[in-house]
N, CA, C and O atoms as a Maestro MAE file, in Angstrom:
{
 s_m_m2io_version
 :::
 2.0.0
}

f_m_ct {
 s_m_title
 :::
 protein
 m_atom[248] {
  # First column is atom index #
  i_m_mmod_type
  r_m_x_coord
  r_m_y_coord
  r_m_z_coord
  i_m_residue_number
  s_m_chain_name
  s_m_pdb_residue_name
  s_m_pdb_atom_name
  i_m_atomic_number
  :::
  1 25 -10.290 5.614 11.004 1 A "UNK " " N  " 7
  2 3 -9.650 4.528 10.294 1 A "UNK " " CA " 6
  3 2 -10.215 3.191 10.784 1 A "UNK " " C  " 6
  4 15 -10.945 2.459 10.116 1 A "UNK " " O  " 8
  5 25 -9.706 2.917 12.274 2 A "UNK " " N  " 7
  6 3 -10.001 1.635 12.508 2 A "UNK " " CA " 6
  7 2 -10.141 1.395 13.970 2 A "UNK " " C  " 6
  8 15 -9.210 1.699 14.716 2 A "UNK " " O  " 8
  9 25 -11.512 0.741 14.549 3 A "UNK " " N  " 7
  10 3 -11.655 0.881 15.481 3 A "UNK " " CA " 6
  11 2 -11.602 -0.366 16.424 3 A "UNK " " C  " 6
  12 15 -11.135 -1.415 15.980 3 A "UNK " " O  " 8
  13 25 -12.133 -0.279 17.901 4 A "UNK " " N  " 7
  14 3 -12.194 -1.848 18.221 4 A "UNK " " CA " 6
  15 2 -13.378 -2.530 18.403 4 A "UNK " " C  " 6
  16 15 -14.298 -1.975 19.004 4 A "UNK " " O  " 8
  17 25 -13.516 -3.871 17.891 5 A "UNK " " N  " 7
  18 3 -14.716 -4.526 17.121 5 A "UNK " " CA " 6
  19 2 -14.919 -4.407 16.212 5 A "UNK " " C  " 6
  20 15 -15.999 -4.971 16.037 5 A "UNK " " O  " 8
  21 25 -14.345 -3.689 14.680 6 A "UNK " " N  " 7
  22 3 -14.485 -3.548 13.630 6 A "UNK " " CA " 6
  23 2 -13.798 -4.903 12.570 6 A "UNK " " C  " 6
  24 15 -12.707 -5.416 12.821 6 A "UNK " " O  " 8
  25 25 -14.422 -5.203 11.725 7 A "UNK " " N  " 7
  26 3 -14.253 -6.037 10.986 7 A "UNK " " CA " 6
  27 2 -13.053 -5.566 10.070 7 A "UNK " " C  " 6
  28 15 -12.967 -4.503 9.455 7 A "UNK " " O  " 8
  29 25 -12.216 -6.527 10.120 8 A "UNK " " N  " 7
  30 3 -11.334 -5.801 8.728 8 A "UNK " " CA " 6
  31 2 -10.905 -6.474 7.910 8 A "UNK " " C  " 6
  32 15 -11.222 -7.639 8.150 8 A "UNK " " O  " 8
  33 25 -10.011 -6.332 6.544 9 A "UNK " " N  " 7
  34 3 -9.423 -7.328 5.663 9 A "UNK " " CA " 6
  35 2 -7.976 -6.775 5.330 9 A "UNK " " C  " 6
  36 15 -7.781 -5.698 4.766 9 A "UNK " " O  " 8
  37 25 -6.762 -7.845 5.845 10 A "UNK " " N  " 7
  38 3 -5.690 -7.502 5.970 10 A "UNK " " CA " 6
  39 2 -4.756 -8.134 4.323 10 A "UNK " " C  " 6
  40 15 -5.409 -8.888 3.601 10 A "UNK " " O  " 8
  41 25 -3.587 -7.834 3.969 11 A "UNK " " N  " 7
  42 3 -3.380 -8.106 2.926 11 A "UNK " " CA " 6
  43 2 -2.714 -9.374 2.000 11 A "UNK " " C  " 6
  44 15 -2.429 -9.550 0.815 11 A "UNK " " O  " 8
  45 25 -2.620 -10.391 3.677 12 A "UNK " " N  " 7
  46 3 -2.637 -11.504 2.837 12 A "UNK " " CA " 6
  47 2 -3.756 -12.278 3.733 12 A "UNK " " C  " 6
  48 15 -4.201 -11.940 4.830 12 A "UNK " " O  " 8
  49 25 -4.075 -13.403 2.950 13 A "UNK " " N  " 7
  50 3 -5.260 -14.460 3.950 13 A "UNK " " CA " 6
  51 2 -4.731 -15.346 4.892 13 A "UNK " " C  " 6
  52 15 -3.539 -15.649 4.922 13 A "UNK " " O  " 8
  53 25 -5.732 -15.848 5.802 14 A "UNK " " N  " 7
  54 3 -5.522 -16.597 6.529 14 A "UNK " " CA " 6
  55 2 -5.196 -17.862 6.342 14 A "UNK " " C  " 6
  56 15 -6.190 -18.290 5.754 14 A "UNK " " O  " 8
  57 25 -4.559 -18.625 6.438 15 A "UNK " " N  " 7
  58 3 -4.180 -20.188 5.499 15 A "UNK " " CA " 6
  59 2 -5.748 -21.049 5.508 15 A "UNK " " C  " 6
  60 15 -6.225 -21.756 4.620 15 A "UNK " " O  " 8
  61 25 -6.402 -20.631 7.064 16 A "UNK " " N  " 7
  62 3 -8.059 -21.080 6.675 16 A "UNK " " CA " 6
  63 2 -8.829 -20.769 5.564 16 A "UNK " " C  " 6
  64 15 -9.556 -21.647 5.101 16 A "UNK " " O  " 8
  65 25 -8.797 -19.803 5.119 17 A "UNK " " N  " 7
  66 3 -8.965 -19.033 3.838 17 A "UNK " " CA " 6
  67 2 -10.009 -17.736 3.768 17 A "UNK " " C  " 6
  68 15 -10.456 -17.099 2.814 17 A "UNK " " O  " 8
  69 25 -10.194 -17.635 5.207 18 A "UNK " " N  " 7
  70 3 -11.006 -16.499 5.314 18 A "UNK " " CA " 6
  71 2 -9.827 -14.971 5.331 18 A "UNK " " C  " 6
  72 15 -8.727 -15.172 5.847 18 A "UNK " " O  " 8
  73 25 -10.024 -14.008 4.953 19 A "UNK " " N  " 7
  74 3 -9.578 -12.892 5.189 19 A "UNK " " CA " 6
  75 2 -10.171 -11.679 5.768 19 A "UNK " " C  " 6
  76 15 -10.076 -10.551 5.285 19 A "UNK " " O  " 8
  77 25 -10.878 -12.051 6.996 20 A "UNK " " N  " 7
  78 3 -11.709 -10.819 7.562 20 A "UNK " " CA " 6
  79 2 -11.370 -11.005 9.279 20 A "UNK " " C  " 6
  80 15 -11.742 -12.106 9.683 20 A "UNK " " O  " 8
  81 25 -10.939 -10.408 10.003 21 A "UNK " " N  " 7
  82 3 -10.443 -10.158 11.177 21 A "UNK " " CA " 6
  83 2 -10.927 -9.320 11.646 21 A "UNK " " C  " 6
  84 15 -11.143 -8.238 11.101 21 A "UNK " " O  " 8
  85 25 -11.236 -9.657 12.875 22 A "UNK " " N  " 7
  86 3 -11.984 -8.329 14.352 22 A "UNK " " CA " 6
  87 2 -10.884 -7.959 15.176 22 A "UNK " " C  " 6
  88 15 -10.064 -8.643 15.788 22 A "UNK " " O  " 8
  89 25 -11.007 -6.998 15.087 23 A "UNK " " N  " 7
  90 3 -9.918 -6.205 16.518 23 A "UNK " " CA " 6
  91 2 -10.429 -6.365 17.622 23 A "UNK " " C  " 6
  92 15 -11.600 -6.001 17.729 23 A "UNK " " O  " 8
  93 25 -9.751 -6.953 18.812 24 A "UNK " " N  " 7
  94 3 -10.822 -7.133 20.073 24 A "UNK " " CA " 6
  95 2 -8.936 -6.645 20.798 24 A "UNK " " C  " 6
  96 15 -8.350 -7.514 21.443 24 A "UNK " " O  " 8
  97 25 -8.583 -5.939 20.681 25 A "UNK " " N  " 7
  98 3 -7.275 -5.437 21.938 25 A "UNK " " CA " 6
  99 2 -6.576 -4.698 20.682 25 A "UNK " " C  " 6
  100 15 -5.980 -5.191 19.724 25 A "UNK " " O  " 8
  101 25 -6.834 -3.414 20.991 26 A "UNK " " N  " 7
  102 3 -5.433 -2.023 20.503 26 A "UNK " " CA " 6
  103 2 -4.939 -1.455 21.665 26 A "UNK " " C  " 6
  104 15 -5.495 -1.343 22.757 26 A "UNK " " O  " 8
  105 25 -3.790 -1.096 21.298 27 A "UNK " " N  " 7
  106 3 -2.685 -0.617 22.497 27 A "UNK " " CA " 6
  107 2 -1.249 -0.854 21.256 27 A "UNK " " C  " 6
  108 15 -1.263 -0.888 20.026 27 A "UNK " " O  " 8
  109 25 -0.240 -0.969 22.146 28 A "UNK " " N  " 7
  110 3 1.129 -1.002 21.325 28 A "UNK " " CA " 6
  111 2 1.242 -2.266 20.188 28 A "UNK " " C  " 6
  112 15 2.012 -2.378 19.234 28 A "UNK " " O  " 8
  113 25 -0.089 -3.389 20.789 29 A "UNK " " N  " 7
  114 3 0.117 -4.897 20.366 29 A "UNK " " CA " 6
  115 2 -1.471 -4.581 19.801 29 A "UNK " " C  " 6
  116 15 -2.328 -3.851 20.298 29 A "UNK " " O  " 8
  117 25 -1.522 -5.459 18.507 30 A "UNK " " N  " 7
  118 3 -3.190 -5.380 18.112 30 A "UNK " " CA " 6
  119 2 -3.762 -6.900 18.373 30 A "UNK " " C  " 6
  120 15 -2.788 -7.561 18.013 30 A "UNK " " O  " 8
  121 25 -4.406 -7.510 18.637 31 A "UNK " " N  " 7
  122 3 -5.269 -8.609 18.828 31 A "UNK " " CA " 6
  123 2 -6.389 -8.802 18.079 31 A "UNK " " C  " 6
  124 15 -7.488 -8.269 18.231 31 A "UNK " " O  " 8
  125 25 -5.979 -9.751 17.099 32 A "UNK " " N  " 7
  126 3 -7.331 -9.935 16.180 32 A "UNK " " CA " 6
  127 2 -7.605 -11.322 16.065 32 A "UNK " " C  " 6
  128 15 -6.753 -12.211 16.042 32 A "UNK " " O  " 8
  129 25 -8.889 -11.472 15.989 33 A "UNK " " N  " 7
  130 3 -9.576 -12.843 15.701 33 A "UNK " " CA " 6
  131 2 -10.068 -12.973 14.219 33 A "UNK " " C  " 6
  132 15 -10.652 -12.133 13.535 33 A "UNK " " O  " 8
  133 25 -9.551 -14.668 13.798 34 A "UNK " " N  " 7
  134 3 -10.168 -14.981 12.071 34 A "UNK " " CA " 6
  135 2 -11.655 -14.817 12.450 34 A "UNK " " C  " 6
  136 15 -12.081 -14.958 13.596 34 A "UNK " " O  " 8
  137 25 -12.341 -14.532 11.457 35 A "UNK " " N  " 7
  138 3 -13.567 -15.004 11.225 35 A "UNK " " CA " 6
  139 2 -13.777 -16.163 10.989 35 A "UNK " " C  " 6
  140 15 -14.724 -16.748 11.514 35 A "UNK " " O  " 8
  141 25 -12.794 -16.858 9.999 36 A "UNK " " N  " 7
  142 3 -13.302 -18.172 9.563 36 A "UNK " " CA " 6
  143 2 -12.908 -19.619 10.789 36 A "UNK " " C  " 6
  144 15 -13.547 -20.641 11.037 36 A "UNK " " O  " 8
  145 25 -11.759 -19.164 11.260 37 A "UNK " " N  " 7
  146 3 -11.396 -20.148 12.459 37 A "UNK " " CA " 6
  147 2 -11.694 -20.223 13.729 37 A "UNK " " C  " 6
  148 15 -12.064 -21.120 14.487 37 A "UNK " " O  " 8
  149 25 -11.373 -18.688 13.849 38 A "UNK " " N  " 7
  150 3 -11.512 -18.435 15.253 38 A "UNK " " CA " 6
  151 2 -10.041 -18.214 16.395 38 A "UNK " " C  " 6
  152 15 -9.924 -18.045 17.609 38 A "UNK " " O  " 8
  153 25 -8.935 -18.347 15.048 39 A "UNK " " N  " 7
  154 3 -8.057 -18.644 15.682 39 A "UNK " " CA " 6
  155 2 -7.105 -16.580 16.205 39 A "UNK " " C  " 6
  156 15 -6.999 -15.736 15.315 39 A "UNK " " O  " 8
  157 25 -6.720 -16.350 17.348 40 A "UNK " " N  " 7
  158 3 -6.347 -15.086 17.562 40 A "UNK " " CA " 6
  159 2 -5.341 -15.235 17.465 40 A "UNK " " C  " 6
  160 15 -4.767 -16.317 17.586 40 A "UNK " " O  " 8
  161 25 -4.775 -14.027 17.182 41 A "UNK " " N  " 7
  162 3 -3.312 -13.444 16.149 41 A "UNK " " CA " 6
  163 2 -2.624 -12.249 17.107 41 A "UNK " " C  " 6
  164 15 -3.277 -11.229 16.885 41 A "UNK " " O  " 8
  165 25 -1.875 -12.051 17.798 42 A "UNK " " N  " 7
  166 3 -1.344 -10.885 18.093 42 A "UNK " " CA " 6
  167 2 -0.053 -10.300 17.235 42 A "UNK " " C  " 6
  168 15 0.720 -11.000 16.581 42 A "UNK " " O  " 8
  169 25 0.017 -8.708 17.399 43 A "UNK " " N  " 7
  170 3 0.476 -8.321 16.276 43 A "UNK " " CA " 6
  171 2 0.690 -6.904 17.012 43 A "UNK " " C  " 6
  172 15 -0.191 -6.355 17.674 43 A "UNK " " O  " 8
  173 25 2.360 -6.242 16.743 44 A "UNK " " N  " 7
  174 3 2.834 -5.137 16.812 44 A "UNK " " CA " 6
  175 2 1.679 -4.496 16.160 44 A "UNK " " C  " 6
  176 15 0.865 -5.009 15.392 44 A "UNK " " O  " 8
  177 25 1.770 -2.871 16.745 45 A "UNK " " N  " 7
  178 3 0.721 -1.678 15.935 45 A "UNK " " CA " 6
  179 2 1.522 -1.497 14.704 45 A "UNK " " C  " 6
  180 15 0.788 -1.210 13.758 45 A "UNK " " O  " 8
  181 25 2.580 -1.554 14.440 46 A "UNK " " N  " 7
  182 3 3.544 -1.272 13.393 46 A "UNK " " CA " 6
  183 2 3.641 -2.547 11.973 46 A "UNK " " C  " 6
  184 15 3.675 -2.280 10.772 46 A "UNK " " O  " 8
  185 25 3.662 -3.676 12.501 47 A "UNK " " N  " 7
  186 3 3.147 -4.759 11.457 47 A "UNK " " CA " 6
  187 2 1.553 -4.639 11.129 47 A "UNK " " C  " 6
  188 15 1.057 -4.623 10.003 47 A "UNK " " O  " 8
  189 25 0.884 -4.559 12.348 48 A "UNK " " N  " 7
  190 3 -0.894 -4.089 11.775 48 A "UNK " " CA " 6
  191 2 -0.824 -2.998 10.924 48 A "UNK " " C  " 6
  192 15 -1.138 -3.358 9.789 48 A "UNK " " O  " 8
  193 25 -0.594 -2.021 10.971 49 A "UNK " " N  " 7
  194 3 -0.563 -1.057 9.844 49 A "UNK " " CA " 6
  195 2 -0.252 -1.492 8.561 49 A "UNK " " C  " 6
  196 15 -0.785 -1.295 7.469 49 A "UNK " " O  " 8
  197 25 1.060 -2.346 9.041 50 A "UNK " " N  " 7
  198 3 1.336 -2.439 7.244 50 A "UNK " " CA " 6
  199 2 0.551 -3.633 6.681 50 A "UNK " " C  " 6
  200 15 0.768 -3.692 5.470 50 A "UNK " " O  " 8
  201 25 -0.202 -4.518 7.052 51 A "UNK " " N  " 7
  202 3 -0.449 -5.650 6.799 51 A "UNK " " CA " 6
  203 2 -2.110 -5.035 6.697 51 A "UNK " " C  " 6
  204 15 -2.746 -6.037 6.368 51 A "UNK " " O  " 8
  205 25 -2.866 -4.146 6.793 52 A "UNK " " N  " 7
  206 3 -3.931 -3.311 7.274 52 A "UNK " " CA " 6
  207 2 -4.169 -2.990 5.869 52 A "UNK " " C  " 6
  208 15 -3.233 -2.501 5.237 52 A "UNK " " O  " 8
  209 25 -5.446 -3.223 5.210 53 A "UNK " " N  " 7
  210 3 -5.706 -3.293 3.892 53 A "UNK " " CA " 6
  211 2 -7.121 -2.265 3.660 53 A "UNK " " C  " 6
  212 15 -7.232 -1.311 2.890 53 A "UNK " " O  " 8
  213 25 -8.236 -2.897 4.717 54 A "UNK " " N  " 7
  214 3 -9.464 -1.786 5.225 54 A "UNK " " CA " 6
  215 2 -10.418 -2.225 5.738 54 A "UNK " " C  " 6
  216 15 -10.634 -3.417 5.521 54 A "UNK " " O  " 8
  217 25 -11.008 -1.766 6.278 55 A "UNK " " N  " 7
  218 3 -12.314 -1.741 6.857 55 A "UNK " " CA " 6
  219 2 -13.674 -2.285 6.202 55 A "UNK " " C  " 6
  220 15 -14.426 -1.561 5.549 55 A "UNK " " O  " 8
  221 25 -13.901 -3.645 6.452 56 A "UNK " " N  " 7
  222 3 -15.232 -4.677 6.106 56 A "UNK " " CA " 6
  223 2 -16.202 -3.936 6.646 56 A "UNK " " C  " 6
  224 15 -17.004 -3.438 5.857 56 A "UNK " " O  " 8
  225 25 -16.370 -3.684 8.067 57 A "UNK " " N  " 7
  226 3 -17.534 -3.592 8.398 57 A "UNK " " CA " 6
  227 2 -16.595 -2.884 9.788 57 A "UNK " " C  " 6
  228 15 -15.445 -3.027 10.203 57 A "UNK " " O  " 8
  229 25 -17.851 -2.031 10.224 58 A "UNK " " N  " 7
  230 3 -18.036 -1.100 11.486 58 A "UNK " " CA " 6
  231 2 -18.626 -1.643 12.649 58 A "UNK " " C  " 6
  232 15 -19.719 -2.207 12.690 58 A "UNK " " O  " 8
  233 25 -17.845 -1.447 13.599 59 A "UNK " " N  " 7
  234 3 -18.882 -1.786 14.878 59 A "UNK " " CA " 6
  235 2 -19.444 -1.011 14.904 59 A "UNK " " C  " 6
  236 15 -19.323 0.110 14.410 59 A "UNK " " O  " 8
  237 25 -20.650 -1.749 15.869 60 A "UNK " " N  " 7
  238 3 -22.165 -0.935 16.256 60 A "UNK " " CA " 6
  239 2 -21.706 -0.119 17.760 60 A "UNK " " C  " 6
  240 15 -21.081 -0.508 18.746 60 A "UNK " " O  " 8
  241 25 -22.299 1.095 17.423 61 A "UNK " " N  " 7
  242 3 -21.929 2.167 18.566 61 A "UNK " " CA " 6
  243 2 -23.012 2.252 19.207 61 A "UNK " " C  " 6
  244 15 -23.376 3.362 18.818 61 A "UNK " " O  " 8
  245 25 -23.808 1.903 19.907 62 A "UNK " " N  " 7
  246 3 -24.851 1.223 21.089 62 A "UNK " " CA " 6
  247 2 -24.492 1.289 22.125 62 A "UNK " " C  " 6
  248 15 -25.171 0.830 23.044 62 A "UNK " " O  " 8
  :::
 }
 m_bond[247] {
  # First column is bond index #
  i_m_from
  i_m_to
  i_m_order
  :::
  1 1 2 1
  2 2 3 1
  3 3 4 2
  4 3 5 1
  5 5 6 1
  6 6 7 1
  7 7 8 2
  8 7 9 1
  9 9 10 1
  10 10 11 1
  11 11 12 2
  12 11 13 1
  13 13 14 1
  14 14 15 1
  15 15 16 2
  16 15 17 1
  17 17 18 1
  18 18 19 1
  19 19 20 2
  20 19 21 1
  21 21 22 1
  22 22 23 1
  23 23 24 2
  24 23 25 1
  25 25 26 1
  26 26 27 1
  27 27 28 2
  28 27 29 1
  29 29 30 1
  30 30 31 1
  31 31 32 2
  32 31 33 1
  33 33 34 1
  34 34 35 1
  35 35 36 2
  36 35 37 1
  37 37 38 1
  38 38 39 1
  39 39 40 2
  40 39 41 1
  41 41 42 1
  42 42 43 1
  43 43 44 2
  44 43 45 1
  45 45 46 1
  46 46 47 1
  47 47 48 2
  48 47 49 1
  49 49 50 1
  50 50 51 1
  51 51 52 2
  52 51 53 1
  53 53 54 1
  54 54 55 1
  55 55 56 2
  56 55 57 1
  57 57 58 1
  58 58 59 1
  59 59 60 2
  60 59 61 1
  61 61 62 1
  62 62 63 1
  63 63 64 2
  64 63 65 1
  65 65 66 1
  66 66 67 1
  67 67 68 2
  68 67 69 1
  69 69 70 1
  70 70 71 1
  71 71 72 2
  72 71 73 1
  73 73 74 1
  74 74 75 1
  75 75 76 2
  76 75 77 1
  77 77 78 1
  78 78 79 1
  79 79 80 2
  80 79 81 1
  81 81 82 1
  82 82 83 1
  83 83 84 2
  84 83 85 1
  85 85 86 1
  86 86 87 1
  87 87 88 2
  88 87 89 1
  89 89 90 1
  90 90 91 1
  91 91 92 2
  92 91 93 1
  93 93 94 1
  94 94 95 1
  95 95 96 2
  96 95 97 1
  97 97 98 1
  98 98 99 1
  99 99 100 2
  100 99 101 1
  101 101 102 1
  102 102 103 1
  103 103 104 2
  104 103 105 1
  105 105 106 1
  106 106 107 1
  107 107 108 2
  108 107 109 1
  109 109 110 1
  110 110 111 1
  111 111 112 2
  112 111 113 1
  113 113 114 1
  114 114 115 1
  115 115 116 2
  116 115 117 1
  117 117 118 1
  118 118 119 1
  119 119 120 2
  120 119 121 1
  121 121 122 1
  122 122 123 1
  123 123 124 2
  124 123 125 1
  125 125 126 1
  126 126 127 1
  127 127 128 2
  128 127 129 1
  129 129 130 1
  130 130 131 1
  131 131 132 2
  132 131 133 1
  133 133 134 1
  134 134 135 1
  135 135 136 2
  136 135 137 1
  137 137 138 1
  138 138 139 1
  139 139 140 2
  140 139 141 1
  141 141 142 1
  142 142 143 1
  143 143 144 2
  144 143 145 1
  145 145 146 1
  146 146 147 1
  147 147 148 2
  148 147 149 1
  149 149 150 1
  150 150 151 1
  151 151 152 2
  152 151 153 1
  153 153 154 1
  154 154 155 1
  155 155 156 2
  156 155 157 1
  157 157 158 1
  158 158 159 1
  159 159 160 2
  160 159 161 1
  161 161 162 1
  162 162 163 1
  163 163 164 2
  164 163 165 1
  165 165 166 1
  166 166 167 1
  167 167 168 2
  168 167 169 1
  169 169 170 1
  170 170 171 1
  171 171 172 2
  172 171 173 1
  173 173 174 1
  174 174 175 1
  175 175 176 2
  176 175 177 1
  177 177 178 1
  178 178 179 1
  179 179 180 2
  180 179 181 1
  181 181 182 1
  182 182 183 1
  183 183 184 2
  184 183 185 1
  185 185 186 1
  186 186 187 1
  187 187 188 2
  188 187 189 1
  189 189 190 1
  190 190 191 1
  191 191 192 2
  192 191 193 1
  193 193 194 1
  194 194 195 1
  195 195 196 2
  196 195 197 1
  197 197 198 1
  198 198 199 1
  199 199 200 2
  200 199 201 1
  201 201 202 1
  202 202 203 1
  203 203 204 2
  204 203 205 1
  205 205 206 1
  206 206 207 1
  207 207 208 2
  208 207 209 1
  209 209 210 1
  210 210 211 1
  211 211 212 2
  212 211 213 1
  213 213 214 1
  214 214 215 1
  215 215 216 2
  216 215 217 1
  217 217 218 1
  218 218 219 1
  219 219 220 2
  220 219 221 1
  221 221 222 1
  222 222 223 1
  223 223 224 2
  224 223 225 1
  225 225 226 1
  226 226 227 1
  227 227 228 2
  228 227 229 1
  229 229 230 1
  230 230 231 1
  231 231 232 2
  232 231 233 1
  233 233 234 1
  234 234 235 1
  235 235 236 2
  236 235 237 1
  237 237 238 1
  238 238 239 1
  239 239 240 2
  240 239 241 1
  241 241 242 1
  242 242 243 1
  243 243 244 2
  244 243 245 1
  245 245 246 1
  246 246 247 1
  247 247 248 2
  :::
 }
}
């Protein structure tokens, strides 16, 4: 589904107006950064799910 460093697009936008977010911290709390701001968001695993729309882009496994 969804990993960490993966790009994603959640189901409403960011008031910046970008809608693509990186996961950089999963555990009970998710931690994501805008793309367009830069600004980080923490977030229950239980609101990330529902707010969790899909997968932009994959991190590189290197």
């Amino acid at each position: 589904m969804y990993e960490l460093n993966d790009i994603v697009e959640m189901r409403k936008g960011h008031p910046c107006g970008a809608n693509a977010w990186k996961i950089v911290r999963m555990g009970a709390d998710m931690k994501v950064v805008c793309q367009g701001c830069q600004r980080q968001v923490t977030l229950t695993r239980h609101d990330f799910d529902k707010r969790f729309k899909r997968v932009l882009e994959k991190a590189n496994e290197d």
